[in-house]
N, C-alpha and C positions, 0 to 999 in steps of 0.2 A: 504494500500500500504506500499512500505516499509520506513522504516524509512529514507532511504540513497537512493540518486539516483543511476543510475543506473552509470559506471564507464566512458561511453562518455562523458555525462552528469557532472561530479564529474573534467572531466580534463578543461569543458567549462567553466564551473562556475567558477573553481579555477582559471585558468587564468581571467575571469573578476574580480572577488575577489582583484587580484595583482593589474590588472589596477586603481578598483576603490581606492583600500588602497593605490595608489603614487596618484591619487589625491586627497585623504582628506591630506598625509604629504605635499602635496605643499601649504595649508592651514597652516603651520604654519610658523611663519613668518621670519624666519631665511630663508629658502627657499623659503619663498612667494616673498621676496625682491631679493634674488638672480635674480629670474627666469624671461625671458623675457616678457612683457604684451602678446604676440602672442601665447605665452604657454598656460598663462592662459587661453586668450580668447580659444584657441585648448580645453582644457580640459575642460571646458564651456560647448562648442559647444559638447564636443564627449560625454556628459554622454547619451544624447537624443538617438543616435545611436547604443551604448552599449546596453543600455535600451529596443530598441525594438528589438535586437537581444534576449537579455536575455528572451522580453516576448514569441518569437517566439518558443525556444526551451523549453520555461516551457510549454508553449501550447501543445505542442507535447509532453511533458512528463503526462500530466495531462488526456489530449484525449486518452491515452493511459490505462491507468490505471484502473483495475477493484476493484468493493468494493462500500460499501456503502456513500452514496453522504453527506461531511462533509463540514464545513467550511473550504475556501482556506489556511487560517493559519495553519490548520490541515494537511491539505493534501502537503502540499509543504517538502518533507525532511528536514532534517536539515542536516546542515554544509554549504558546499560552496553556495547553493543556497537562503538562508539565509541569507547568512552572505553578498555578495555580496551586493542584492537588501539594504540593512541596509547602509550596505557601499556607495553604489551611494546618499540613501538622505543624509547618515551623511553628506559627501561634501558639496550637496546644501545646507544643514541645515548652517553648519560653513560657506560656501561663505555669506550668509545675514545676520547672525548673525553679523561676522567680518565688515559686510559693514556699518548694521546700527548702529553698536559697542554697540552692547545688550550682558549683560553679565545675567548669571541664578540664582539669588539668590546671587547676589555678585559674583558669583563664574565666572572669566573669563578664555577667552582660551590662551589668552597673560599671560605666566609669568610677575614680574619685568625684566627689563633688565639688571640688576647688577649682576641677576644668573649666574651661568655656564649653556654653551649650554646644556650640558647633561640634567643637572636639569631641562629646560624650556623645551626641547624634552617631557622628563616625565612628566609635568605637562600639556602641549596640549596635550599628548596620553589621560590622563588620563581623560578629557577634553570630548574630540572626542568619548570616549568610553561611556559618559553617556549620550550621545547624540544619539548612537546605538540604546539603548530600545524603545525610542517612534520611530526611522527611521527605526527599525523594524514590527513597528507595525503601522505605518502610511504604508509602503509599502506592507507589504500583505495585508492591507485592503482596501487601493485604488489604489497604483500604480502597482500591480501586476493583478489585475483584469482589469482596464484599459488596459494595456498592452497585456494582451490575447485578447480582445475584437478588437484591435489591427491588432492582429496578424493574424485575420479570413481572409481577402480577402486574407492573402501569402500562403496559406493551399495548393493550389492548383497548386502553381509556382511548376518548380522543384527547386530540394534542392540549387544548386548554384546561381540559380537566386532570392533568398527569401533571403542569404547573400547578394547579390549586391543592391538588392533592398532597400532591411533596412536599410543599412550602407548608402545610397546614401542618401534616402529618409530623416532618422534621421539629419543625419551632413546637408543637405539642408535646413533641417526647421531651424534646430540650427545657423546655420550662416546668414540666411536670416531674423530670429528673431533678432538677435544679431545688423545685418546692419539696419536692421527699428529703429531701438533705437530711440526715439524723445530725445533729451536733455532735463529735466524740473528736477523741483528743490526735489532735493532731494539727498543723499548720495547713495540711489542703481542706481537710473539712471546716476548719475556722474560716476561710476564705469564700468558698462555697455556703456558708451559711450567713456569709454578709453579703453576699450577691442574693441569697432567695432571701434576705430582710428586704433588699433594695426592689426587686423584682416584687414582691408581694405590697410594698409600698406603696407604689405605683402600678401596678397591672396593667392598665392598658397602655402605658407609656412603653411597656417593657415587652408589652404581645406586639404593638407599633413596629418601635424599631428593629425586634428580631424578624415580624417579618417582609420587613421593605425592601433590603435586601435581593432577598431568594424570588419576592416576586418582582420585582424589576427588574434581576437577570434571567427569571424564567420567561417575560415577557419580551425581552431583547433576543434571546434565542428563536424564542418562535417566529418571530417577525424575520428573523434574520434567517431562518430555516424556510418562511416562504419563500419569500423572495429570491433567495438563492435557490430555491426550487421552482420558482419561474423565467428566472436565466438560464439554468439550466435547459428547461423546456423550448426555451426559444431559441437557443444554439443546435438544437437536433435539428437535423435536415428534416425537412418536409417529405413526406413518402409521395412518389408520383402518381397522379390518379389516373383510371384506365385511359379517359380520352388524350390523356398526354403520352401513354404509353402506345394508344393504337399510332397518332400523328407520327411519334418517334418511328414506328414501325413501316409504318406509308414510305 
């Protein structure tokens, strides 16, 4: 197949791409403390939704496709679809990490704070970006096959109802996981249980932004999926009709 998806496809992913790279920056801590808890908990809750959007339409890129039957790492293009799936673990990755304040080799995602912002910007990018490689390669080898396995019973929806589905379904597990939180001891469950304060504070604030998101990239997809299914249609040659074919004959 080819190396690049196909250019529907190219404008979905690149918008989740955007989504998940503003929430791995709100992981760093200049704008981690800015931002209100109900955010976080939103962007919490919205990767789950993104996610089965993301696997719904790789599903549909991959079912599609002819060619010899490869590993999914293989077979997934590179660029935005890539780089996205990477980008959603990076987040999760930096949320636990930051929580249970595990650094890799010494090497932390907090600069000192005596820096300049710039300079601490740069040094969480820089951070975040070494964290890519294995949330690249944890995600096409389980969370992207998950994620199609997923995505079988929506095969059969129509196409607007597999967005509403997803986006409802994803952001409902994420915030109903979120609200179960038991408090027990520990620095992830202490965390996780001031995001479902903040989420339960607000509720619709927090049902809102996680899922604005998933439906505004599920609705860019589809539109982007027509349309590219109507250039498509219209670059087929026209099949010749008999009267054309007798004249040619004549």
């Amino acid at each position: 197949m080819s190396d690049r998806p196909p250019p529907a496809l190219t404008a979905f992913f690149a918008l989740t791409t955007v989504f998940h790279g503003i929430a791995v920056l709100s992981r760093f801590d200049l704008i981690r403390d800015a931002l209100p808890p109900v955010v976080h908990a939103s962007i919490l809750c919205g990767q789950l939704p993104l996610l089965l959007l993301e696997g719904v339409f790789l599903d549909r890129l991959l079912a599609g496709a002819r060619g010899p039957e490869m590993p999914l790492w293989m077979r997934v293009p590179s660029g935005p679809i890539r780089t996205s799936f990477a980008l959603a673990l990076t987040y999760l990755g930096l949320f636990a990490l930051q929580t249970w304040d595990v650094s890799l080799g010494g090497f932390d995602g907090e600069a000192p704070s005596v820096w300049p912002p710039a300079q601490r910007l740069a040094w969480f990018c820089g951070f975040a970006l070494v964290l890519t490689f294995p949330a690249y390669l944890a995600a096409m080898s389980t969370l992207a096959p998950a994620l199609r396995v997923l995505a079988i019973p929506l095969r059969r929806l129509p196409d607007l109802l597999v967005v509403v589905v997803a986006a409802l379904l994803g952001a409902g597990i994420g915030l109903v996981a979120l609200a179960l939180v038991d408090l027990k001891e520990g620095p992830l469950f202490l965390q996780l249980a001031s995001l479902r304060a903040a989420a339960l504070e607000n509720p619709i604030g927090a049902a809102l932004l996680t899922l604005g998101a998933p439906l505004l990239g599920g609705a860019v997809g589809l539109v982007s999926e027509r349309i590219g299914g109507r250039r498509a249609a219209a670059s087929r040659p026209t099949p010749a009709t008999s009267t054309e074919v007798d004249e040619g004959d004549a």
